[in-house]
C-alpha positions in Angstrom: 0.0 0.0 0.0 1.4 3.6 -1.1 2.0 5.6 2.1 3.1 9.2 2.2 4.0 11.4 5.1 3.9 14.9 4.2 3.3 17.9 5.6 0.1 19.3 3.7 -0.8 22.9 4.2 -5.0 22.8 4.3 -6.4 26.1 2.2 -9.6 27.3 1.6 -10.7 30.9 -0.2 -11.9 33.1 2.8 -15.8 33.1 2.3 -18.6 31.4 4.1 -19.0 27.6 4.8 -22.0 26.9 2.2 -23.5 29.3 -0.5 -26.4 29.0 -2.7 -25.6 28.8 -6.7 -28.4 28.8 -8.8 -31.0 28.1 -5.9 -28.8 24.9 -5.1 -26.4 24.2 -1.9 -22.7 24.6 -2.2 -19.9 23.6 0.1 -16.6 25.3 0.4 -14.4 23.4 -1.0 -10.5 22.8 0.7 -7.7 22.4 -1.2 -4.3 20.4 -0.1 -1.2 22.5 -1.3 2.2 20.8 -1.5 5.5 22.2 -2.0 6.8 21.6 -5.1 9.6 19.5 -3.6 6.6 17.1 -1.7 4.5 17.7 -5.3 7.6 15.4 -7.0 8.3 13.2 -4.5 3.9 12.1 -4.1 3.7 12.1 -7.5 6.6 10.5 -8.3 5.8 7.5 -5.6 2.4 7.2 -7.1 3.3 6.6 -10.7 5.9 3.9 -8.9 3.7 2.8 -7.0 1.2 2.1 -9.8 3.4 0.5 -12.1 4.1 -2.0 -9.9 0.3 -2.9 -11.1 -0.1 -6.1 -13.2 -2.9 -7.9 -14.6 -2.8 -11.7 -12.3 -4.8 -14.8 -13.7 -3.2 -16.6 -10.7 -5.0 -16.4 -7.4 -4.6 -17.6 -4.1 -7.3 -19.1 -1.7 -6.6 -16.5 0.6 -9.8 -15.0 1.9 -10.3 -11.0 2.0 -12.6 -9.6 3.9 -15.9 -8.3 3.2 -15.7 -5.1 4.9 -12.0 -4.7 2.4 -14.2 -5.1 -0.6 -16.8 -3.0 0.5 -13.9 -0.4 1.2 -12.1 -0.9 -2.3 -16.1 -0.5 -3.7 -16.3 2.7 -1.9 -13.3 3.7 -3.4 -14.3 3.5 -6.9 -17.5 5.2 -6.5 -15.6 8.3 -5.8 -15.2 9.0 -9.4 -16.7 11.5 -11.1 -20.0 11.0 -13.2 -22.2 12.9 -15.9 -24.6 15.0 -13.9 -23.6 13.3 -11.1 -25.8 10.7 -11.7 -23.2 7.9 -10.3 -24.8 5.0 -13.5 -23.0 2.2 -11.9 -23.9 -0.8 -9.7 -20.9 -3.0 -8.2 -21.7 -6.7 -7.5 -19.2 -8.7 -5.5 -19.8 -12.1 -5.3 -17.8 -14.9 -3.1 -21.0 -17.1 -3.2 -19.5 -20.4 -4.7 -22.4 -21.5 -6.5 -22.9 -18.2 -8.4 -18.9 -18.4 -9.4 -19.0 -22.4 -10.8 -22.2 -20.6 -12.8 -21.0 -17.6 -14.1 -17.4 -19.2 -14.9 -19.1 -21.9 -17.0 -21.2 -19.2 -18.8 -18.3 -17.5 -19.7 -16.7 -20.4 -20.6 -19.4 -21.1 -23.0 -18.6 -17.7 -24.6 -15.6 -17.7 -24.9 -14.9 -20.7 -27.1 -17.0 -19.6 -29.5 -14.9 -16.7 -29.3 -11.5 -18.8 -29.9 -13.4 -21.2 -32.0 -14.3 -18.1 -34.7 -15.1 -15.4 -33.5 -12.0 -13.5 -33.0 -10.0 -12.6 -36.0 -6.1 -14.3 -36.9 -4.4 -11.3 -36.2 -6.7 -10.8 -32.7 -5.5 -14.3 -32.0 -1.9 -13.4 -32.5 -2.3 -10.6 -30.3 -3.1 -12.8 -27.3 -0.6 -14.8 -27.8 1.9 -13.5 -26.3 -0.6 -13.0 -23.1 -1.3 -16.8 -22.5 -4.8 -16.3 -22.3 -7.1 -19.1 -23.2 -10.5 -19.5 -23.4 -10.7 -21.6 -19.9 -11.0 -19.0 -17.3 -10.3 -20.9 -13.8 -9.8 -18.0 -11.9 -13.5 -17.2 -11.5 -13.6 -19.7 -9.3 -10.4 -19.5 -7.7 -10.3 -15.7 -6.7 -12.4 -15.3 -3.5 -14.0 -12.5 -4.7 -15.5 -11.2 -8.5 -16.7 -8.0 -8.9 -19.1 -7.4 -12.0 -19.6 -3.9 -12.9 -22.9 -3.0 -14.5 -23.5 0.3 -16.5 -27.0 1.9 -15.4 -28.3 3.6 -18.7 -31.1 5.2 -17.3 -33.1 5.4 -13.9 -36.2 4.8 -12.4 -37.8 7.0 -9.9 -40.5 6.3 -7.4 -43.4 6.4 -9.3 -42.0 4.1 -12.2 -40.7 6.6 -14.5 -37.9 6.3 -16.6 -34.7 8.9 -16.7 -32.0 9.3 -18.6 -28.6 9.1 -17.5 -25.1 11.0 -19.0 -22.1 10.0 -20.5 -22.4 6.5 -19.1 -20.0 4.8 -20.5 -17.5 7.1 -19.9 -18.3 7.3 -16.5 -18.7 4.0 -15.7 -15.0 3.5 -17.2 -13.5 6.0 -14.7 -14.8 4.3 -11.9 -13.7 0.8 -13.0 -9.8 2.2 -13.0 -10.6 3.4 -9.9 -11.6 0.5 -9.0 -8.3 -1.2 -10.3 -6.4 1.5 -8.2 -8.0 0.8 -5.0 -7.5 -3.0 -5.6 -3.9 -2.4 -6.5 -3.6 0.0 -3.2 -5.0 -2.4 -1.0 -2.6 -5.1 -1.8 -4.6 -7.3 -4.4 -5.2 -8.4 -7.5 -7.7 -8.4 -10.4 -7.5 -8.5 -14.2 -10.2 -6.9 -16.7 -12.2 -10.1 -18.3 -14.9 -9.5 -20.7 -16.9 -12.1 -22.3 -18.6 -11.5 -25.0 -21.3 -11.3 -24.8 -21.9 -10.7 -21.2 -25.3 -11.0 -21.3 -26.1 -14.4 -19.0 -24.6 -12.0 -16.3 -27.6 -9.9 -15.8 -29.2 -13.5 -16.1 -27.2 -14.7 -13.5 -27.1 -12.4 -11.1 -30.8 -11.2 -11.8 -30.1 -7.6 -12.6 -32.9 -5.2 -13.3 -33.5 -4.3 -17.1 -31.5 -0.5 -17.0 -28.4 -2.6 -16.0 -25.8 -3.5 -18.6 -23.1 -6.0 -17.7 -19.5 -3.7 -18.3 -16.9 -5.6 -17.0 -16.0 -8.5 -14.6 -13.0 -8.5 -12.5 -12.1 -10.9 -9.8 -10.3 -10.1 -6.6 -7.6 -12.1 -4.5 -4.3 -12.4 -3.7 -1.8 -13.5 -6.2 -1.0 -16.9 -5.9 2.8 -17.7 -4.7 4.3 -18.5 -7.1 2.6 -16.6 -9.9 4.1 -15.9 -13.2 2.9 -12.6 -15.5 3.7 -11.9 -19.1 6.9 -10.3 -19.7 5.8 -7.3 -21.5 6.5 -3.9 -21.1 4.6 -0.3 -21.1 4.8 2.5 -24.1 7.2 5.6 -22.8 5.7 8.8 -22.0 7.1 10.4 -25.9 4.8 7.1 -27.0 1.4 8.2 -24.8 1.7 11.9 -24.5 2.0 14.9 -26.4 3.1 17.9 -24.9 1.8 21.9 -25.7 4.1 24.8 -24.2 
């Protein structure tokens, strides 16, 4: 887990504690100032601390706790959302049953996918990956989390509304997600099958839910081994305007 001790000046603009903006409450919001020495150094440890990160299929038995998952959940739903609407529901499953169910539907999926569905050249791109389309560790990680995109609402009375930018949102949270798994000391990898649908079959999800993306959650099995690949450099990612 990243830890940083720092001395952080708290700031806030000199003004009341809540205002109204358009008729609507607002809070004063407090910033956390560094020095540019301690602004280095945090984010400097972060970015090493986060590419440290790797994608595990190999998972221990090792329990976690519920109350850590709830935590890591919490976590992720931090991120930011269109209008605030937060169009995300996190399932986390350790139920044993539901795991044997949802790996053999994937299973099911994902042959067909390796059978014909994926092109030559996807294929090739795996490769090097060692994926296959037998997916043990949803039943060997003590925890999946399926993430489901809400695409719209429903209020009391029934009726339907319309949320923003969901997809977009719902992808912020998930590497937020994958951040606070990371930060905690775990594990998880980004599995999608397609199609996902016998998840909201599964796991009985109302009709606004979409399946997104499934991740399970453990500790890394010891030994486990990891492709030996590497990340693009910064001139590869970024491009910089001054």
């Amino acid at each position: 887990m990243l830890q940083l001790n720092l001395h952080r000046n708290i700031m806030s603009a000199a003004g009341e504690k809540n205002k109204l903006i358009n008729g609507y409450k607002h809070s004063l919001y407090e910033s956390t100032f560094l020095s540019e020495e301690e602004l280095l150094k945090t984010s400097k440890q972060f970015f090493d601390h986060l590419n440290k990160r790797r994608s595990v299929r190999e998972f221990s038995d090792r329990e976690v706790s519920k109350e850590a998952i709830e935590n890591i959940i919490k976590s992720a739903s931090t991120a930011p959302s269109g209008a605030h609407k937060q169009p995300w529901t996190f399932c986390a499953i350790s139920n044993s049953e539901l795991k044997s169910k949802i790996r053999e539907a994937a299973e099911v999926e994902e042959l067909e996918n390796y059978s014909g569905r994926m092109s030559e050249s996807w294929l090739r791109d795996l490769a090097p990956l060692g994926t296959t389309m037998e997916k043990p560790f949803l039943e060997a990680a003590p925890w999946l989390i399926v993430i489901f995109k809400k695409v719209y609402e429903f209020d009391e009375t029934g009726a339907k509304h319309n949320n923003y930018y969901v997809n977009e949102s719902v992808g912020i949270a998930c590497g937020m997600l994958i951040t606070a798994i990371h930060n905690a000391g775990l594990v998880t990898l980004t599995h999608t099958p397609s199609p996902m649908n016998f998840l909201t079959k599964v796991l009985g999800r109302p009709s606004n839910e979409r399946p997104y993306l499934l991740m399970p959650v453990g500790y890394a099995k010891n030994p486990a081994y990891v492709p030996d690949i590497e990340r693009k450099e910064l001139d590869e990612i970024s491009q910089f305007y001054e």
